[in-house]
C-alpha positions in Angstrom: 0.0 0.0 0.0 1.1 3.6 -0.5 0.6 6.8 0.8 1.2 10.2 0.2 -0.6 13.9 0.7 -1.4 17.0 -1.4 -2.0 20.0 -0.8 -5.5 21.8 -1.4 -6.0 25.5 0.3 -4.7 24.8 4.1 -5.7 21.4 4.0 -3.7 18.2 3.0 -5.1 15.3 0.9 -3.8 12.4 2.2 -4.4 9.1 -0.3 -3.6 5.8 0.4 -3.5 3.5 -2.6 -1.7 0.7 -4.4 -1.6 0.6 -8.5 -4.6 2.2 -10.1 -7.0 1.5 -7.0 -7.0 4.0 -3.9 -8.3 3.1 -0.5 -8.7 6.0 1.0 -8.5 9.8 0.5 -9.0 12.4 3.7 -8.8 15.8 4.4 -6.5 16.8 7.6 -4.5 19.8 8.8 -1.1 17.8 8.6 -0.4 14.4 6.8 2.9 13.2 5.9 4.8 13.8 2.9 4.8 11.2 0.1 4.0 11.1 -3.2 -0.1 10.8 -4.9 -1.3 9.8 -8.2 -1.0 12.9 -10.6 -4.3 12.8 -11.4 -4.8 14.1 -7.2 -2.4 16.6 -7.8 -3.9 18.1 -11.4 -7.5 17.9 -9.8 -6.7 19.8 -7.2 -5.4 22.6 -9.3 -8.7 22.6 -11.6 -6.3 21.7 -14.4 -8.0 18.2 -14.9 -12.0 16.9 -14.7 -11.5 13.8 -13.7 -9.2 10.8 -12.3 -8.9 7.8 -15.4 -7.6 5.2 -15.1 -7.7 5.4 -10.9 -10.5 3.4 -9.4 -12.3 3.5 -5.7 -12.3 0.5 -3.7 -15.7 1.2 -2.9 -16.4 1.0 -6.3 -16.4 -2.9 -6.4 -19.5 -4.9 -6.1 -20.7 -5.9 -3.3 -19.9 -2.5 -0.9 -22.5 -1.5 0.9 -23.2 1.9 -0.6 -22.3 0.2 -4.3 -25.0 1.6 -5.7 -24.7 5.0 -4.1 -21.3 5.4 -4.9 -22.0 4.6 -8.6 -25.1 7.1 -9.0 -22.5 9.9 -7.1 -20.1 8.6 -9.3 -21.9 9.7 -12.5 -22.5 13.2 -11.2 -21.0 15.2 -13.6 -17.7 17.7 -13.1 -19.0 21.0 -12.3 -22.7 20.1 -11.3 -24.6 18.7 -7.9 -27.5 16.7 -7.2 -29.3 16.5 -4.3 -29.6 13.6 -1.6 -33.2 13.0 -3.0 -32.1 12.8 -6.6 -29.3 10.3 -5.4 -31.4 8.2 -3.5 -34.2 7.9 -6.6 -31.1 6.6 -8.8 -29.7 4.2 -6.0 -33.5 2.9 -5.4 -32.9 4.2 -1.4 -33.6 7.2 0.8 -32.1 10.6 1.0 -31.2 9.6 4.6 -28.9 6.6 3.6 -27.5 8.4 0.8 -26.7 11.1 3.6 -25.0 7.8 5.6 -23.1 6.9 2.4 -21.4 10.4 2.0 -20.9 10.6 5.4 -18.9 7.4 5.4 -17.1 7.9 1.7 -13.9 6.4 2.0 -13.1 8.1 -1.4 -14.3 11.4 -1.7 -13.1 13.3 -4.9 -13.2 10.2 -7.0 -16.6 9.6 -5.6 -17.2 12.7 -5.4 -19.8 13.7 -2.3 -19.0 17.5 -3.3 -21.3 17.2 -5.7 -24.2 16.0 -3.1 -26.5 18.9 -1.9 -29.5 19.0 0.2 -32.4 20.8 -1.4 -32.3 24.0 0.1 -28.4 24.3 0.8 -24.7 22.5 0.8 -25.8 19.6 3.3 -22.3 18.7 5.4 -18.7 17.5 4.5 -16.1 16.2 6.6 -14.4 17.4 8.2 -15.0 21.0 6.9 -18.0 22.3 5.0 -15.3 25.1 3.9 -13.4 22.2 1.6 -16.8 21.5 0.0 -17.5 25.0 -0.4 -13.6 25.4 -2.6 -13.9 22.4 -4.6 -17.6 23.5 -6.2 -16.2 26.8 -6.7 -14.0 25.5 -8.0 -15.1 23.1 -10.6 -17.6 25.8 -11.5 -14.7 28.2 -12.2 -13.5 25.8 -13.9 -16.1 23.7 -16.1 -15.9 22.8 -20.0 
């Protein structure tokens, strides 16, 4: 397994991963040093939409949230959807698709950014701020 951290505003990115699949990605004040996929690094500077060929773990079949993740997954670069519209796609309730975000062990590649409530941003951990920058942005930044 690897890890590594980027930086994004103040924060760090750390990702653990090994080959084309990552693990984990998290948000913290400090992480340690170490080298990330490119495709981390050229997100996080709005110079790239997406992160080919790199895969979530929580991606495979058979996660608990599969189907949540995938429908998240789809949400295109530069627009949200709402936990209601998420849940209609994943056949589930806004409530569990709230769960599912919560518990995202891959945000950015499955991008819970892009999941708003209906009448505002809904949460992000561990800072609603980070949520705030990466939909700015993407919009700043969208084809």
């Amino acid at each position: 397994m690897n890890h590594g951290s980027c930086r994004f505003g103040l924060w760090r990115v750390a990702v653990d991963f090994n080959g084309d699949v990552v693990y984990r990605v998290s948000f913290q004040k400090t992480a340690p040093e170490g080298v990330v996929p490119v495709q981390f690094t050229r997100f996080l500077a709005g110079k790239s939409f997406d992160f080919e060929p790199l895969k979530s773990a929580a991606l495979a079949d058979g996660e608990l949230y599969y189907k949540i993740y995938r429908a998240v997954s789809e949400i295109p670069y530069g627009e949200t959807r709402t936990y209601a519209e998420i849940a209609e796609t994943a056949g589930t309730h806004a409530r569990v698709v709230g769960n599912a975000m919560a518990r995202n062990p891959t945000p950015l590649i499955v991008p819970c950014h892009r999941v708003v409530s209906k009448d505002g941003l809904g949460g992000f951990t561990p800072d609603l701020e980070i949520k705030k920058e990466l939909l700015a942005m993407e919009n700043k930044n969208k084809r």
